[in-house]
N, C-alpha and C positions, 0 to 999 in steps of 0.2 A: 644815612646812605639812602639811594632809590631803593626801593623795589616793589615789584609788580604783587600785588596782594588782593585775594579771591574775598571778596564782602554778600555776593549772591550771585545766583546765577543771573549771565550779564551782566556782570559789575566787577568788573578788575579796576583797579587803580590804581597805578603810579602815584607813589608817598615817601617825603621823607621816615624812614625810623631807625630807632639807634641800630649801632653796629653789634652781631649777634655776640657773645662773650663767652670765649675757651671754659671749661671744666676738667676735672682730674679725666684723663679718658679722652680726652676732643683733640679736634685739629681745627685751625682754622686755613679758608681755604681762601684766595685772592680768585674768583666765578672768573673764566675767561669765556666761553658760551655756553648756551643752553638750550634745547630744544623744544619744541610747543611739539605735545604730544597728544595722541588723540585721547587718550586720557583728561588731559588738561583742558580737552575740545569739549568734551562730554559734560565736564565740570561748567563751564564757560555756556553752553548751550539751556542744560539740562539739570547742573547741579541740585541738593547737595548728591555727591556717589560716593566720593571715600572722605570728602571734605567734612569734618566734624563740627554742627551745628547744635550749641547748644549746652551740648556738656562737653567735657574735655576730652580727646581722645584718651585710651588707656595707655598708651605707650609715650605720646608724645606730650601727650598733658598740654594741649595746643586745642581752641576750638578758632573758628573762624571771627575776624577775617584773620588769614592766615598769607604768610608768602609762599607764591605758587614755585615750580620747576622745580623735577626731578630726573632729566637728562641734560648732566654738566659736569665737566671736567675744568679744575685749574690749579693755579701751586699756595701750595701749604707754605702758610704766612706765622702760622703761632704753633706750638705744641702744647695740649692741656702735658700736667702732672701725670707720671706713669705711662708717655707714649714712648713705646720701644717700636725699632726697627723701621721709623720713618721720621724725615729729616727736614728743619724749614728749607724751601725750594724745589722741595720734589714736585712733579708734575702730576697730578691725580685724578682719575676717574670717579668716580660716587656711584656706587652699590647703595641705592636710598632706601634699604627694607627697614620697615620697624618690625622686630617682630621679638615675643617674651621669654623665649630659648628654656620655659618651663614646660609649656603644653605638650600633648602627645605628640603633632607634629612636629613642634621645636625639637622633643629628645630623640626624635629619628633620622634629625637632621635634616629634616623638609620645612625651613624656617621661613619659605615664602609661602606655608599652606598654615603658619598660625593663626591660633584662632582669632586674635587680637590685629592682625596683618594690617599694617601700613605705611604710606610711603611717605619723606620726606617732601615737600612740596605741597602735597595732597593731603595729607591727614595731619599737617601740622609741621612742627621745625623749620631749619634756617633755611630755606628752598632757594634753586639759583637764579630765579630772579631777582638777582641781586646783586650788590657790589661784591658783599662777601657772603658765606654761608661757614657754619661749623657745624659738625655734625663728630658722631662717634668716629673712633681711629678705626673700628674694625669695619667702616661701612667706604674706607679708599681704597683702592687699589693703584699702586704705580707704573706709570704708563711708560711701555719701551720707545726709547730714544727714538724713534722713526715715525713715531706719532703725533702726528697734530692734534692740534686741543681741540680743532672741530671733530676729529675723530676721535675725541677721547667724549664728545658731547655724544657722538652716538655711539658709545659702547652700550647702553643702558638700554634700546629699541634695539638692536641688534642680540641682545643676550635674552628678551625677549622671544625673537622669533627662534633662534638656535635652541633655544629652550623646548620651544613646541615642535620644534622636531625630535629632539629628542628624544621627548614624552611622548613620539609618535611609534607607531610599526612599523614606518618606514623603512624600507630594507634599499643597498644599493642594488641598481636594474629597475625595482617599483616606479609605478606611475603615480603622480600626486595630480591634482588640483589645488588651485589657491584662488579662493571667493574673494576679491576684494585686492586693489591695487593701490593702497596707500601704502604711506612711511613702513607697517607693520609687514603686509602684502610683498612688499618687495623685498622687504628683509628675508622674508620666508622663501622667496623664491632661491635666494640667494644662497641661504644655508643648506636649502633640496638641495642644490647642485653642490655644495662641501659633502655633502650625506651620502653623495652616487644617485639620485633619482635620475632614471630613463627619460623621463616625457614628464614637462611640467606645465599644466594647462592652465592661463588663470584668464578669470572671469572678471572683467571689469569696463564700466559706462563709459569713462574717458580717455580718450585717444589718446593722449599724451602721456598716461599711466601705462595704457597698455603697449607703447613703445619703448617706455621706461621697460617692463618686464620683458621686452625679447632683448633690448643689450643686455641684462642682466642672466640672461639664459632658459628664458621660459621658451619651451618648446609653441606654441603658440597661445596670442592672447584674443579671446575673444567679447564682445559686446553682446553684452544680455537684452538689450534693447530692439538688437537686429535680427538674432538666432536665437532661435533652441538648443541654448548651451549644455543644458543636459542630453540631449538627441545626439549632439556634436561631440563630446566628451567620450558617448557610450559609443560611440561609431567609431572613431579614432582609436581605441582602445581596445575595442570587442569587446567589452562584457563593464567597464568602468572601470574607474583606478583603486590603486591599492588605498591610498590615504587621499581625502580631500581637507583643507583647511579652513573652515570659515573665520574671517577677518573684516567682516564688514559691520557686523552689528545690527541688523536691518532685519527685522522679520522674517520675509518673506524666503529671503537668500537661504535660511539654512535648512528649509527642507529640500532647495535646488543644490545645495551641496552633500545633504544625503543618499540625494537620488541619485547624485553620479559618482557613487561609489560602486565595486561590483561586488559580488556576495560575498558576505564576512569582511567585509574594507570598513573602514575606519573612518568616522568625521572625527575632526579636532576641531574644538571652538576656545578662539582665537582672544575673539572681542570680548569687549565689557559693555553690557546691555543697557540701555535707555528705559527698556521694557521686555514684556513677553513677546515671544515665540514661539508658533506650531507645526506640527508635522504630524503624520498621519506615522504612528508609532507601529503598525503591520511593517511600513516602509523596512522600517529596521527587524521585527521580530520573524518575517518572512521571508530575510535572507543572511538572519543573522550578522550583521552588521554590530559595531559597536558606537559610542558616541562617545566621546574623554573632555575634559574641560583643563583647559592649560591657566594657569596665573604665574607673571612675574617668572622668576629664573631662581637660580640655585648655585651654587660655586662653579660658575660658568665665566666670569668675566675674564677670567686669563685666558682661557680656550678662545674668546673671541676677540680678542686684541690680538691673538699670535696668527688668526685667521686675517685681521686687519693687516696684519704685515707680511701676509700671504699675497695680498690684494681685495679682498672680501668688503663688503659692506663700504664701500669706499664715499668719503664725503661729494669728490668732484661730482660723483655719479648721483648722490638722492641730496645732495641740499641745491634747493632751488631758487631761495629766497634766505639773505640776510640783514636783521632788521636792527636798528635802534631799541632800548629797553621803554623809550617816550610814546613809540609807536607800537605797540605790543597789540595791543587792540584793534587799534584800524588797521596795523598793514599786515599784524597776526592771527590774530580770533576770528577779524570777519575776514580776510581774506581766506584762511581757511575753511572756512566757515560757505563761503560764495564760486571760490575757483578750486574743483575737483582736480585743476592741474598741476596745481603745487604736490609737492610731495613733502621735503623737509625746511622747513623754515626757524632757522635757528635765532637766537638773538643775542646780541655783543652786551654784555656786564658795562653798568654805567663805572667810569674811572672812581 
């Protein structure tokens, strides 16, 4: 079968290899899409991040080259041995965490904060760049009758950003920020508004990002390029918002989203980092301010698909581009990569 598989950073390739093969425990799945994530951008640009070079992952027993994607839904085609409660044909979303269910996280039931933490696609396994993928039975979820399989592809960035609200202060009435207006960014905007957020201000270079976040309900979007988004923030607000979010990944940005919090408020950091980052740490201990790091999600995907049949997170709304699996690269990686206007660019499972 095709599929798209990470050899170095800049080096994806479209290859035949065999079709992955059920175990006591698996399902296997028939990929109907799959999203390029900025995750997968990071890898793609910058690699290795969670892609394991060299030795084999601990979980996945996978080093690279490895097949990429892990936001994708489609239906379960085999049953390994010992799957209860799920049937050939069901329609399924992919919960893609590896994680060791021994460690102190794992026994708290914070099995996205394992020490060992990784993801199908990225650290290894049958990822949905591909015709098919099998993966463990506890890692699907089935998807209610009203859902499309492109929206079953973005259950996985959307329980993401629902996540980081979660794990925020965010109270309903509060002010937020959100740094950064991709795929992630908008998600986030979108969950503040399921949460009750008052005024949601987000910060971001591209026009057509930043009209994506006001249908989506951001109170206003502004460009960092033009204004004093922090000046702007603190004026509209009086004093800064309750939580800001950073989502961008980019240096500079998270000390501008420290600053526009108001005292004792809250950064959340969003992204996965290329590199360091500084901030003048008074910022924070002079107005007592806190700073939290969010990863990945937690027994959240049914809450976000009942939100998708609310209306929430909607395909029509953030996929922007739908590609070929032959073109992954030119009209996905570098297009991502070159046009800050795309937002979700999904890709069709080769037959």
């Amino acid at each position: 079968m095709k599929a798209a598989r990470w050899h170095a950073a800049k080096d994806i390739r479209v290859e035949e290899i065999d079709e992955p093969q059920v175990k006591p425990g698996d399902v296997k799945i028939k990929v109907a899409w799959t999203g390029i994530c900025g995750s997968d951008l990071h890898e793609y640009l910058a690699g290795p991040i969670f892609v394991p070079v060299g030795e084999n992952h601990p979980l996945s027993h996978d080093k690279a080259p490895i097949t990429m994607g892990h936001e994708y839904a489609g239906e379960i085609t085999e049953l390994g041995e010992g799957v209860d409660g799920l049937k050939i044909g069901d329609r399924v979303a992919v919960e893609p965490i590896f994680s060791c269910g021994n460690c102190a996280a794992c026994l708290e039931g914070k099995y996205n904060l394992c020490k060992d933490l990784g993801f199908v696609g990225l650290s290894g396994g049958a990822g949905g760049f591909a015709a098919y993928s099998v993966v463990p039975a506890h890692m699907v979820h089935k998807m209610p009758d009203g859902l499309s399989m492109e929206q079953g592809a973005l259950v996985e960035p959307a329980a993401v950003a629902l996540h980081a609200v979660r794990v925020s202060d965010i109270k309903a009435g509060d002010t937020a920020a959100v740094f950064g207006a991709g795929p992630i960014g908008l998600l986030v905007v979108e969950a503040l508004r399921a949460a009750g957020a008052a005024q949601v201000y987000v910060v971001e270079p591209s026009q057509e990002r930043r009209a994506k976040a006001v249908e989506l309900g951001a109170t206003r979007a502004m460009d960092p390029t033009e204004t004093d988004v922090v000046a702007e923030i603190r004026k509209a607000t009086g004093s800064g918002v309750n939580v800001a979010f950073e989502v961008t990944g980019v240096p500079q940005v998270l000390a501008q989203t420290i600053d526009s919090t108001r005292h004792e408020g809250q950064t959340l950091i969003v992204s996965i980092w290329e590199s360091e980052a500084a901030f003048q740490p008074n910022t924070v201990v002079l107005s007592e301010r806190t700073i939290k790091g969010t990863i990945a999600y937690r027994n959240i995907y049914p809450a976000v698909m009942e939100l998708m049949t609310r209306g929430y997170f909607q395909a029509e709304t953030l996929v922007t581009k739908r590609i070929e699996i032959d073109d992954i690269v030119a009209e996905g990686f570098d297009v991502l990569s070159a046009e800050k206007s795309q937002v979700k660019i999904l890709v069709k499972a080769p037959a």
